[in-house]
N, CA, C and O atoms as a GROMACS GRO file, in nm:
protein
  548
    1UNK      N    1   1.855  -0.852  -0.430
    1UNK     CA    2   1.922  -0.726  -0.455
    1UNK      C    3   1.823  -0.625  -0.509
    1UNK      O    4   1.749  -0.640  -0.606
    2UNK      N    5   1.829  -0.555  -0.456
    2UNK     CA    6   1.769  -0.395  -0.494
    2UNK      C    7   1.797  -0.305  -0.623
    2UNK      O    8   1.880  -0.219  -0.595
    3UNK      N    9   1.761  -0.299  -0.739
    3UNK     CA   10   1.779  -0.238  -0.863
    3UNK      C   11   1.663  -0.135  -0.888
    3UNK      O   12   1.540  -0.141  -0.887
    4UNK      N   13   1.795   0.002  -0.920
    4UNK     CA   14   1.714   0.143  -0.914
    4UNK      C   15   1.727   0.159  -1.059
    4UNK      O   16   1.830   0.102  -1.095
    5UNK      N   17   1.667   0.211  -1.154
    5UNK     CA   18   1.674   0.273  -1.278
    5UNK      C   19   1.728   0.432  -1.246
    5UNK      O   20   1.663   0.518  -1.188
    6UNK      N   21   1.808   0.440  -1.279
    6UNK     CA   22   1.892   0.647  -1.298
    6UNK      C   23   1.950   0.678  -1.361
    6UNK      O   24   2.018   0.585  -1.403
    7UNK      N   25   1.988   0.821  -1.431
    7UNK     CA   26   2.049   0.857  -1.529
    7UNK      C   27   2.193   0.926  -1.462
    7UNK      O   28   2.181   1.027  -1.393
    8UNK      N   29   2.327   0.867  -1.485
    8UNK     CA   30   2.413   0.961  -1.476
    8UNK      C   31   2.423   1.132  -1.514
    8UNK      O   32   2.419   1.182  -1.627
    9UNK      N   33   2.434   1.190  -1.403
    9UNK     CA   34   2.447   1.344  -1.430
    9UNK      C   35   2.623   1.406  -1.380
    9UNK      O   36   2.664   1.516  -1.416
   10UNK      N   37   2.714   1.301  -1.286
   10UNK     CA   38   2.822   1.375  -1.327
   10UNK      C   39   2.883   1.286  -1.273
   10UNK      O   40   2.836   1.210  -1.189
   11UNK      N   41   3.032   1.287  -1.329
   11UNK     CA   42   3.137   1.224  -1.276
   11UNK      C   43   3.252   1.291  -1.229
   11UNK      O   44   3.298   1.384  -1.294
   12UNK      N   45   3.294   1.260  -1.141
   12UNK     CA   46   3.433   1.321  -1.049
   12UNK      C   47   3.512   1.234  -1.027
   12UNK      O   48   3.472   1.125  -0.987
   13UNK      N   49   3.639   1.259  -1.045
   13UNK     CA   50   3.748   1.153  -1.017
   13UNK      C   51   3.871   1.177  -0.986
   13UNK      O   52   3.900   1.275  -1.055
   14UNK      N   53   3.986   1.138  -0.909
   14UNK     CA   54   4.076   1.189  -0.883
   14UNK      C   55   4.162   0.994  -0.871
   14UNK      O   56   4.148   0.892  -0.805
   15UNK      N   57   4.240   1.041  -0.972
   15UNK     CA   58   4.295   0.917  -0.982
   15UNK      C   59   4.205   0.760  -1.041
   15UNK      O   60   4.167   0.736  -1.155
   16UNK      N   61   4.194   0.680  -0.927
   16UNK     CA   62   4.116   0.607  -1.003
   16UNK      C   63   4.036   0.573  -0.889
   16UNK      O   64   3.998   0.458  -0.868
   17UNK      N   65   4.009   0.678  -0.810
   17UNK     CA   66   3.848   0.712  -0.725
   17UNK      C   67   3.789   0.768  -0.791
   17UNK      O   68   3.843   0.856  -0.859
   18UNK      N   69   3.607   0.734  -0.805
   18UNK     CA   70   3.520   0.807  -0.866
   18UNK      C   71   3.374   0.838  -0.822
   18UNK      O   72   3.292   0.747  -0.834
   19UNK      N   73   3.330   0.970  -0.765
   19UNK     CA   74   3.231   0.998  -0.756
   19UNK      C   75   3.132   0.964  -0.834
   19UNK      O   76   3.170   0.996  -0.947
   20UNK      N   77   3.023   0.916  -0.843
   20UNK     CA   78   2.917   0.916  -0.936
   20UNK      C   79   2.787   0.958  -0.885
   20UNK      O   80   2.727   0.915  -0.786
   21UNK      N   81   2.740   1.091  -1.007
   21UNK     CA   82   2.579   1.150  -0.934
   21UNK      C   83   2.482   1.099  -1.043
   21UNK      O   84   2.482   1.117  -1.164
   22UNK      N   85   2.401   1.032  -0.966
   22UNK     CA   86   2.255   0.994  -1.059
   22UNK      C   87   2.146   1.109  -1.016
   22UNK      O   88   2.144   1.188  -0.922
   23UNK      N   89   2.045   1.083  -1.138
   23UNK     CA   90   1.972   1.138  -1.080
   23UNK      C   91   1.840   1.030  -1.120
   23UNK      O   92   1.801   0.997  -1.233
   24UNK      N   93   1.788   0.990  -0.987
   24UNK     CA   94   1.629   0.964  -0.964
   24UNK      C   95   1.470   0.984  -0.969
   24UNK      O   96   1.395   0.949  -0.878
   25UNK      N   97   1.443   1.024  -1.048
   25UNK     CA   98   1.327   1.123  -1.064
   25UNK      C   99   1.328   1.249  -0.983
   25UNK      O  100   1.248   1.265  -0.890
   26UNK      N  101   1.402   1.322  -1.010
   26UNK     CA  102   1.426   1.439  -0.933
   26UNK      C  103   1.517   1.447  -0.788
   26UNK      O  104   1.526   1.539  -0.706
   27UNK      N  105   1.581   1.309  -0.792
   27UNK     CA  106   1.617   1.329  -0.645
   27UNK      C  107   1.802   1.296  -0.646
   27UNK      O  108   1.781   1.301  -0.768
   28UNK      N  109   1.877   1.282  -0.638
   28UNK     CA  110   2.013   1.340  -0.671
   28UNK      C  111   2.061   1.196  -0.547
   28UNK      O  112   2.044   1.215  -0.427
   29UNK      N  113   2.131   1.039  -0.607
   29UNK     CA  114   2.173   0.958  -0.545
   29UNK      C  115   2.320   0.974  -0.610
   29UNK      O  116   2.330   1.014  -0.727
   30UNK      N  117   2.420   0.947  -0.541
   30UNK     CA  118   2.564   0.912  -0.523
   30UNK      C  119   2.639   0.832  -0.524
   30UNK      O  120   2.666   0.823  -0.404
   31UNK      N  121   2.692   0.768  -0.570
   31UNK     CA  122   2.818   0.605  -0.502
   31UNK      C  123   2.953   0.687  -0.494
   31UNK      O  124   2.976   0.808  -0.492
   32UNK      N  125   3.024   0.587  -0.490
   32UNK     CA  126   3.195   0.597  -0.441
   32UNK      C  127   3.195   0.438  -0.544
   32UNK      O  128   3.117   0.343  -0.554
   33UNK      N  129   3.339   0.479  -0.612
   33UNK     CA  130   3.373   0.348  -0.677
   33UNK      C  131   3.521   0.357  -0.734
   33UNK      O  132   3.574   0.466  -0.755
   34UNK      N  133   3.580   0.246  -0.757
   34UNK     CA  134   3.692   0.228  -0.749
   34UNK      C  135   3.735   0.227  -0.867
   34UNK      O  136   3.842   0.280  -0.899
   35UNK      N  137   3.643   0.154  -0.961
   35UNK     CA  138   3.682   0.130  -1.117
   35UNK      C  139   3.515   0.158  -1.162
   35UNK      O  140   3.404   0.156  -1.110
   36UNK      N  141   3.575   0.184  -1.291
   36UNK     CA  142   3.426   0.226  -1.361
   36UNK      C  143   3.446   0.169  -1.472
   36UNK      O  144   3.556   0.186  -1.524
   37UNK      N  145   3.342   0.083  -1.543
   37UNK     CA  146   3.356   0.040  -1.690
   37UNK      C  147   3.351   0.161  -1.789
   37UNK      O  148   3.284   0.262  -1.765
   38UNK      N  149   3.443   0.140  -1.928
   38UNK     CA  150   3.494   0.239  -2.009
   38UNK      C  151   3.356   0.337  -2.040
   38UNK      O  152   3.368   0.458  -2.057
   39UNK      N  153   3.227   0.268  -2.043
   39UNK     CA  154   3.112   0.287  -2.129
   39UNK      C  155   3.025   0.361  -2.043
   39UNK      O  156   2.939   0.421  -2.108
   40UNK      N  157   3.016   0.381  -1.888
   40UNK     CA  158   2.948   0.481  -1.802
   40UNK      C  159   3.043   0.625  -1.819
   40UNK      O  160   3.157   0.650  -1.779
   41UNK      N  161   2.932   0.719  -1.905
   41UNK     CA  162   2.942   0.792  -1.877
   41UNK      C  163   2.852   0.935  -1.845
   41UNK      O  164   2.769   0.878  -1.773
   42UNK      N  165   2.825   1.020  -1.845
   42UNK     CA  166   2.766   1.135  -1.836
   42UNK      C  167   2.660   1.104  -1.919
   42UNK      O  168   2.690   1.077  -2.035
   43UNK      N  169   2.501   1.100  -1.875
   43UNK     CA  170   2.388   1.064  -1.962
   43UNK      C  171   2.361   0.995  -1.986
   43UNK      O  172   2.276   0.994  -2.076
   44UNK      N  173   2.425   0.830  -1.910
   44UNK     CA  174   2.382   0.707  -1.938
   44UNK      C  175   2.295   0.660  -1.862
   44UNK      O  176   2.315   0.701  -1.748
   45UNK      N  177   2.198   0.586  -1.870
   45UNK     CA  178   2.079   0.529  -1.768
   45UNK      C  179   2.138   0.419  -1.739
   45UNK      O  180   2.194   0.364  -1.834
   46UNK      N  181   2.146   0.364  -1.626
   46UNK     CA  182   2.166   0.241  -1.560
   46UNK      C  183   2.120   0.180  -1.419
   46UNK      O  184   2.105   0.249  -1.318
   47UNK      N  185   2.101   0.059  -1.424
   47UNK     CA  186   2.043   0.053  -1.300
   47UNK      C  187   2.154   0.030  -1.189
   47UNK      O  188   2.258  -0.032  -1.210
   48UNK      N  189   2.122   0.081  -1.085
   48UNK     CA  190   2.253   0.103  -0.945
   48UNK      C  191   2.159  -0.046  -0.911
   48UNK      O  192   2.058  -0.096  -0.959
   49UNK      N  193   2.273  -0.086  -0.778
   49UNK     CA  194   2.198  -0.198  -0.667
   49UNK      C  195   2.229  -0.166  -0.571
   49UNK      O  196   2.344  -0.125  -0.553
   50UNK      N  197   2.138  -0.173  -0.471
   50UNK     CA  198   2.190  -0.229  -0.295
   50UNK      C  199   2.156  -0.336  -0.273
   50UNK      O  200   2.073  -0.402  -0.337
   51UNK      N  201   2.235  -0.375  -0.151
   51UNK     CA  202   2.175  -0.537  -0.074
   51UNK      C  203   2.075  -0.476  -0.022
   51UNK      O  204   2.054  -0.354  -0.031
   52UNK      N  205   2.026  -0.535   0.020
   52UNK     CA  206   1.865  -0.498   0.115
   52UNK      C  207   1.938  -0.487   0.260
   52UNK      O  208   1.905  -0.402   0.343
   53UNK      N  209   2.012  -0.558   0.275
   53UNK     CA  210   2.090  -0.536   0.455
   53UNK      C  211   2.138  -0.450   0.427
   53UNK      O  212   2.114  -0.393   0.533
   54UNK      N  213   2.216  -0.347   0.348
   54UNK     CA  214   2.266  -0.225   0.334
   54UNK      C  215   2.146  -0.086   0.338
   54UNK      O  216   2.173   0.032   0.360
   55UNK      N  217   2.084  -0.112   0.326
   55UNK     CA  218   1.951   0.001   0.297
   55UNK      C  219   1.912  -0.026   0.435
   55UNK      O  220   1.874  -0.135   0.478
   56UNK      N  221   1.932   0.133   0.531
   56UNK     CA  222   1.887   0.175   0.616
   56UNK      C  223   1.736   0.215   0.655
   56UNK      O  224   1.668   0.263   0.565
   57UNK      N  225   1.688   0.200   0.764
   57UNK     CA  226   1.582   0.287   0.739
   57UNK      C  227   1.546   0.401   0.899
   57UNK      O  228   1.555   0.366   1.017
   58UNK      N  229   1.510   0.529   0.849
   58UNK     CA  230   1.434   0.627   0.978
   58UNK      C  231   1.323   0.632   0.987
   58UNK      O  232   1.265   0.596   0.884
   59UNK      N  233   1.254   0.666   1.076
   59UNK     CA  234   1.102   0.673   1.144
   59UNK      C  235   1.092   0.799   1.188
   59UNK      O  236   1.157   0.794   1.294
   60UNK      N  237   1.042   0.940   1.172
   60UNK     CA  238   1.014   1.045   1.171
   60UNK      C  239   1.148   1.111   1.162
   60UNK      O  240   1.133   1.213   1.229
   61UNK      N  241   1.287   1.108   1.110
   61UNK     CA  242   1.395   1.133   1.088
   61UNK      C  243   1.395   1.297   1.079
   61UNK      O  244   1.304   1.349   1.015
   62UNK      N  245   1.476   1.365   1.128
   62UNK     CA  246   1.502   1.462   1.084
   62UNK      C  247   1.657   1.543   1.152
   62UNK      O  248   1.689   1.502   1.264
   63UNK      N  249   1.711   1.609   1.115
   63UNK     CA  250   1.848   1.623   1.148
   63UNK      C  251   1.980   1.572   1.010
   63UNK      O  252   1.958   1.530   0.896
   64UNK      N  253   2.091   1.595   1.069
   64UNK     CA  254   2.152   1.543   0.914
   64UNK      C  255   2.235   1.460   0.970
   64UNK      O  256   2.270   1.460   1.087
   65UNK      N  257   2.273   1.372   0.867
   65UNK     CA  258   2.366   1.216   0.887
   65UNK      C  259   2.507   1.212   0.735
   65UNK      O  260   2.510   1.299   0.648
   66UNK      N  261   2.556   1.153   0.739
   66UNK     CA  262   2.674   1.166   0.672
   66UNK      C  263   2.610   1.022   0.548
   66UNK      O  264   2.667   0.977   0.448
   67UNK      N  265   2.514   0.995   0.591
   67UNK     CA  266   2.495   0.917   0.447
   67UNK      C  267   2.422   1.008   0.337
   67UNK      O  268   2.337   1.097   0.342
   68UNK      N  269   2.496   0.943   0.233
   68UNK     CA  270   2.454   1.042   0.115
   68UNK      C  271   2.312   0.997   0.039
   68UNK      O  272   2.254   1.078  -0.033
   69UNK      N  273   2.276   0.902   0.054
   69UNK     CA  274   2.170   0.866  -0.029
   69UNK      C  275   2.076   0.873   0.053
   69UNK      O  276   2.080   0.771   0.122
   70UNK      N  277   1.926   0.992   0.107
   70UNK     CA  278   1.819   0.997   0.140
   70UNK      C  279   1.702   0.937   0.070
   70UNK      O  280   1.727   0.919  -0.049
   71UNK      N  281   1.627   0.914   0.091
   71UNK     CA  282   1.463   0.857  -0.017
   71UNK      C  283   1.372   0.877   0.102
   71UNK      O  284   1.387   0.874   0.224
   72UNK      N  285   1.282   0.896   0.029
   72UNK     CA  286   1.145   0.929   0.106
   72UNK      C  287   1.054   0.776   0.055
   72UNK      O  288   1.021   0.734  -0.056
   73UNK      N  289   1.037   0.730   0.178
   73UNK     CA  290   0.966   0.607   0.086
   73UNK      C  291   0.815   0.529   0.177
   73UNK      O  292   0.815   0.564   0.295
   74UNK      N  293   0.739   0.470   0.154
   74UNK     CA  294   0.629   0.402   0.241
   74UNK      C  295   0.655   0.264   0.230
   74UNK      O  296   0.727   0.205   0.150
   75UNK      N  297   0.590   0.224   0.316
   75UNK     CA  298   0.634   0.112   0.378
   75UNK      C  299   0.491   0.009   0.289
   75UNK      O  300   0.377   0.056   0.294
   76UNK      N  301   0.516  -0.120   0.217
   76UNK     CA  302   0.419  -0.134   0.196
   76UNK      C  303   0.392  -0.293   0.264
   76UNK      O  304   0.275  -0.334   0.270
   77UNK      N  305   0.500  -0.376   0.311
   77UNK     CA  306   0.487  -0.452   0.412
   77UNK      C  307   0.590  -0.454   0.513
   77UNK      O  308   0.689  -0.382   0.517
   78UNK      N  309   0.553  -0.551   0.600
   78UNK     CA  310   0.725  -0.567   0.672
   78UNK      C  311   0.663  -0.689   0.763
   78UNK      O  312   0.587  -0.707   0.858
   79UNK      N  313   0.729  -0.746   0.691
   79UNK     CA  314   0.744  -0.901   0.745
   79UNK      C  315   0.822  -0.954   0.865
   79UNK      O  316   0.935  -0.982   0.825
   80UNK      N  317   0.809  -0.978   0.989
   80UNK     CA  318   0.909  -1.025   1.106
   80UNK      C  319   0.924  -1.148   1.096
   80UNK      O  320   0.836  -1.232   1.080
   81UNK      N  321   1.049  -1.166   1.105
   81UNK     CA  322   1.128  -1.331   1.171
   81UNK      C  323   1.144  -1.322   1.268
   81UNK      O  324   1.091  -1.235   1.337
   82UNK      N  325   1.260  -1.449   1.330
   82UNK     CA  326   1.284  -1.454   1.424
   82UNK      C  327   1.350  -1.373   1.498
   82UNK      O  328   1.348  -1.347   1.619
   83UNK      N  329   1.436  -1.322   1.373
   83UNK     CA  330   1.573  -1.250   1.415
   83UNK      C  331   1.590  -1.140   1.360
   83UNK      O  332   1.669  -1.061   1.411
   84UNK      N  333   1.515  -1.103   1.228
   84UNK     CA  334   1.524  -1.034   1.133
   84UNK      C  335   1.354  -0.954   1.077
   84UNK      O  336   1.238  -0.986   1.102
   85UNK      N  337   1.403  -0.865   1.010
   85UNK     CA  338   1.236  -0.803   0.974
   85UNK      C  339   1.304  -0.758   0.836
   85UNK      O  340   1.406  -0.690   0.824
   86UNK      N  341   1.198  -0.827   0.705
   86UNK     CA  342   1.212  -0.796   0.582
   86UNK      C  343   1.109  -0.675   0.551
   86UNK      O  344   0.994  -0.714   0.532
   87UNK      N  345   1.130  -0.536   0.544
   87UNK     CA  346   1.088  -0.435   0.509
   87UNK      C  347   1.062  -0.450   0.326
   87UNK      O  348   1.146  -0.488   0.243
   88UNK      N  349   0.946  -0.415   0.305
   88UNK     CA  350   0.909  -0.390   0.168
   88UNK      C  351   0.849  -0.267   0.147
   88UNK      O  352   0.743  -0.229   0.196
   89UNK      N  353   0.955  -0.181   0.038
   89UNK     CA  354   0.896  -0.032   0.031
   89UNK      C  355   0.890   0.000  -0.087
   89UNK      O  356   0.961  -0.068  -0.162
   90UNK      N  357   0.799   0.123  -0.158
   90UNK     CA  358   0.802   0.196  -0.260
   90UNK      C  359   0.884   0.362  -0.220
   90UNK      O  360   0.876   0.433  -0.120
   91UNK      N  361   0.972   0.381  -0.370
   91UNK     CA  362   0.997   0.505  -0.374
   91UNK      C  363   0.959   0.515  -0.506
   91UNK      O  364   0.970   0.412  -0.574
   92UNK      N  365   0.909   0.635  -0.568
   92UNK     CA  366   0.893   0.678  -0.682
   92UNK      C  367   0.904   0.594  -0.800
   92UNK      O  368   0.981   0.605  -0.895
   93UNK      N  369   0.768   0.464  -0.766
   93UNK     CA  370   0.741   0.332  -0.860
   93UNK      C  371   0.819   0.262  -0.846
   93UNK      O  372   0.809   0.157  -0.911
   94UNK      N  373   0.924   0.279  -0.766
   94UNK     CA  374   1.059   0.150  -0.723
   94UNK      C  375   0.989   0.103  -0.610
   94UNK      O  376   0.926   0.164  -0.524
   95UNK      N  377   1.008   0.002  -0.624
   95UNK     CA  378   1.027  -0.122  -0.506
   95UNK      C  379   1.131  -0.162  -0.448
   95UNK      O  380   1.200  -0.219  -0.533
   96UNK      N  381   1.186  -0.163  -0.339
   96UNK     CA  382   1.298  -0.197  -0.232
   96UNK      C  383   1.264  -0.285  -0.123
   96UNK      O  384   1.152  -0.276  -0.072
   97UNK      N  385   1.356  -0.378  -0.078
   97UNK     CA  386   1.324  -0.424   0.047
   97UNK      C  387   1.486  -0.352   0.152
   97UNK      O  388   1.583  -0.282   0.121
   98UNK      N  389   1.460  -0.387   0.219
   98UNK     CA  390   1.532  -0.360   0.348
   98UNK      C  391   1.534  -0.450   0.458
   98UNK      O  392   1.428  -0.459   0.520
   99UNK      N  393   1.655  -0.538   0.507
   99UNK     CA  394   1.640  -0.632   0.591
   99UNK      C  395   1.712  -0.520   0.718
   99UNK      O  396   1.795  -0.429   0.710
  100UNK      N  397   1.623  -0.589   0.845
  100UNK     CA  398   1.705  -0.514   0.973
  100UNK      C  399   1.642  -0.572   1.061
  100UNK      O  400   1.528  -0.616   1.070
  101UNK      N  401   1.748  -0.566   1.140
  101UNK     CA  402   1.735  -0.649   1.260
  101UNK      C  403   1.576  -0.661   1.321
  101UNK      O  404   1.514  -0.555   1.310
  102UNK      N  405   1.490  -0.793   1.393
  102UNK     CA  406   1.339  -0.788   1.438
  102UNK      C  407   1.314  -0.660   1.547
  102UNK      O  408   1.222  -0.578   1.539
  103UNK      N  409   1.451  -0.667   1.682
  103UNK     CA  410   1.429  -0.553   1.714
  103UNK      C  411   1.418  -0.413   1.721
  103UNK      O  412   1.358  -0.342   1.802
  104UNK      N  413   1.519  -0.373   1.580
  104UNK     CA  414   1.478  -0.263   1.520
  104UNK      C  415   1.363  -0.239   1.496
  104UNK      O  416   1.308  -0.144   1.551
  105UNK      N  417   1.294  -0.324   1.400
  105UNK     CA  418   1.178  -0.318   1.323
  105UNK      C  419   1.094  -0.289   1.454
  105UNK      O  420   1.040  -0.179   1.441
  106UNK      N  421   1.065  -0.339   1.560
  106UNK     CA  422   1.002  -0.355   1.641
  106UNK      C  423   0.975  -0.224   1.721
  106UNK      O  424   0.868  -0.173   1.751
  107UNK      N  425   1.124  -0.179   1.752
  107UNK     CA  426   1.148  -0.050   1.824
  107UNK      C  427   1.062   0.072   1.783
  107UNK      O  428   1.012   0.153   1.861
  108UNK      N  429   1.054   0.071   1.639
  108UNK     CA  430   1.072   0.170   1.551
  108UNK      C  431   0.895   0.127   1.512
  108UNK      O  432   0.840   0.224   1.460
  109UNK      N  433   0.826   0.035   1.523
  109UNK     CA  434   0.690  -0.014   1.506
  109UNK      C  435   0.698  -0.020   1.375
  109UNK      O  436   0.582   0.006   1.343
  110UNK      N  437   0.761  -0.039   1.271
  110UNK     CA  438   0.700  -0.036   1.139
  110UNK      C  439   0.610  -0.123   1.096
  110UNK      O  440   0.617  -0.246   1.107
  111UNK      N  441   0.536  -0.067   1.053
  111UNK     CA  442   0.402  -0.117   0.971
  111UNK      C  443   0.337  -0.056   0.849
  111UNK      O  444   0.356   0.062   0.818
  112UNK      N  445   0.252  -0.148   0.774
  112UNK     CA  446   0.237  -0.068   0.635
  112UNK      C  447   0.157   0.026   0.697
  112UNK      O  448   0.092   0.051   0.799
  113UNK      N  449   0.206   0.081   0.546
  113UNK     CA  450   0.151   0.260   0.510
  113UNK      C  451   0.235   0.396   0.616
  113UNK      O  452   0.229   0.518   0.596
  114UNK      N  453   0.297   0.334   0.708
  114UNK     CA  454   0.403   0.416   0.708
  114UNK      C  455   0.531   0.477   0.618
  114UNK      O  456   0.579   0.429   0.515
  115UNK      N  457   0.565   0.582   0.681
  115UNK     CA  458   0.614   0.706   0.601
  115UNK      C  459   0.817   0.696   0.659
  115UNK      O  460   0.876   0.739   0.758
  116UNK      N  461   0.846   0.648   0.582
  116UNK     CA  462   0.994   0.632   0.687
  116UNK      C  463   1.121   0.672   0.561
  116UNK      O  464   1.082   0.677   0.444
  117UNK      N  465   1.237   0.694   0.583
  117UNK     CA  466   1.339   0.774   0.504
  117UNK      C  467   1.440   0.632   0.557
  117UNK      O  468   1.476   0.582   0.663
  118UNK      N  469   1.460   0.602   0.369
  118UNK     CA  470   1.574   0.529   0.290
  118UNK      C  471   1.725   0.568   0.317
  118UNK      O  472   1.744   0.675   0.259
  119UNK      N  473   1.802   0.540   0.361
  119UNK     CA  474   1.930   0.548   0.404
  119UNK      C  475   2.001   0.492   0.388
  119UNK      O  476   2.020   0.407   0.474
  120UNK      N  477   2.128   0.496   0.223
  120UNK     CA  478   2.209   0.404   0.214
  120UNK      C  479   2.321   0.537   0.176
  120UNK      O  480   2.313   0.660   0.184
  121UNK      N  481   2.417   0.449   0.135
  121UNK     CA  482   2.593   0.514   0.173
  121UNK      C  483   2.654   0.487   0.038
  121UNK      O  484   2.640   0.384  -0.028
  122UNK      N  485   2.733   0.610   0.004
  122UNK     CA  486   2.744   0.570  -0.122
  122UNK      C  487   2.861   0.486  -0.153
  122UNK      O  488   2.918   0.468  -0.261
  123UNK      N  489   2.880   0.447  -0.056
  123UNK     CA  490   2.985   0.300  -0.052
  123UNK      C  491   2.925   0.174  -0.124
  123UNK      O  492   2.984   0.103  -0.206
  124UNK      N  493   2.780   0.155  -0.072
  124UNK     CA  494   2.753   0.069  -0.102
  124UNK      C  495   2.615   0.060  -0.186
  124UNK      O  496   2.523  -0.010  -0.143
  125UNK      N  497   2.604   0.124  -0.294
  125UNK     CA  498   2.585   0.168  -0.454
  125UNK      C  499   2.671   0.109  -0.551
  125UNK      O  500   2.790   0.133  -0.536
  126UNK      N  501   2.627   0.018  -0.676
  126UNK     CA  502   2.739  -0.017  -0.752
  126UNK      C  503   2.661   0.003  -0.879
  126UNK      O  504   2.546   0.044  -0.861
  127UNK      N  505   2.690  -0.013  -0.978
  127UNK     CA  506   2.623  -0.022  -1.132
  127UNK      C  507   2.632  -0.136  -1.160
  127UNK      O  508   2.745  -0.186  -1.160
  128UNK      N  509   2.494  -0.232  -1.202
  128UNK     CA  510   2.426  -0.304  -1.193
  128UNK      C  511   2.467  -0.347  -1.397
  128UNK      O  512   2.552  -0.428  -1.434
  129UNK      N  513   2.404  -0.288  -1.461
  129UNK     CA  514   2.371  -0.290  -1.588
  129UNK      C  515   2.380  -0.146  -1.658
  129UNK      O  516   2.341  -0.055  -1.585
  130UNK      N  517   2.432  -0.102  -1.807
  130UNK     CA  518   2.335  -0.034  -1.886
  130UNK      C  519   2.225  -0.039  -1.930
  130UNK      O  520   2.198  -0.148  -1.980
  131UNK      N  521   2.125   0.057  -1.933
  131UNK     CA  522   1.989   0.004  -1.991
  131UNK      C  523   2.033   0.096  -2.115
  131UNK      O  524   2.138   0.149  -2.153
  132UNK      N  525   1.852   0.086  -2.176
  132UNK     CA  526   1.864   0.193  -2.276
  132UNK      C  527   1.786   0.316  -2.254
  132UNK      O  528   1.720   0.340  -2.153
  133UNK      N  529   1.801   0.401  -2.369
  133UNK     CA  530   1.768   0.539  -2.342
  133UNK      C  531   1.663   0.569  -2.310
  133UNK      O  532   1.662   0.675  -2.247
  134UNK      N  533   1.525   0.503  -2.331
  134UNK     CA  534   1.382   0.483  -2.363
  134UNK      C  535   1.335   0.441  -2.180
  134UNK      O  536   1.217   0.439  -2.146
  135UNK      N  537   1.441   0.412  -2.090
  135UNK     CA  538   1.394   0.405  -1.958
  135UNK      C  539   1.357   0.506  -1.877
  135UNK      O  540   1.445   0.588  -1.850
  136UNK      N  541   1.290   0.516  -1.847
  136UNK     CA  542   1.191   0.632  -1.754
  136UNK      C  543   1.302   0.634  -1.619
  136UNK      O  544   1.293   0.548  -1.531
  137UNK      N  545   1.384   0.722  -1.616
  137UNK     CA  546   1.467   0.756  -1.466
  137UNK      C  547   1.451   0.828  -1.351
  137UNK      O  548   1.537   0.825  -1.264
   0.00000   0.00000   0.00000
């Protein structure tokens, strides 16, 4: 699992749906969630997760898509299976992997030190942990 360090910057809710905006070292990530523990709120650091099969990835991307969470990230390995290709990336001192299909990976040539854009949904964003205040977000 994939764990981001971010600071809550707002909450929206209508009933007991809830928007949540982090912010990333300058870069503005999202979820959708159903229930929220009493203790997230506005200004709290916590780390979000994705699965690694949930984290998308583009190869010279440009145009707009209905997923909310963009990252700009490099590629620093990517490992092929049989069936599957384990992507290993940095965004802004984070580390992520990304699993996707071998012929994706393939299609798309990834290889290190490429330059490719992070693509997850804020469906599938959850809150992981509170940290404390002293975490660099």
């Amino acid at each position: 699992m994939n764990k981001i360090a971010v600071k809550i910057t707002q909450i929206d809710n209508v009933q007991n749906l809830h928007v949540v905006k982090f912010d990333f070292h300058g870069i503005s990530l999202q979820m959708m969630s159903l229930d929220l523990n009493k203790e997230i709120e506005v200004g709290t650091n916590v780390h979000v997760g994705v699965k690694p099969t949930h984290v998308a990835l583009a190869k010279e991307f440009s145009g707009q898509l209905s997923s909310s969470n963009q990252l700009q990230a490099k590629v620093i390995e990517c490992e092929n299976g049989e069936l599957l290709s384990a992507v290993e990336l940095t965004c802004n001192e984070s580390v992520l992997e990304s699993i996707v299909t071998l012929k994706s990976s393939l299609k798309m040539d990834i290889k290190k030190g490429d330059e490719v854009t992070i693509l997850i949904n804020a469906s599938d964003l959850f809150i992981v942990d509170i940290i404390g205040d002293d975490t660099q977000c």
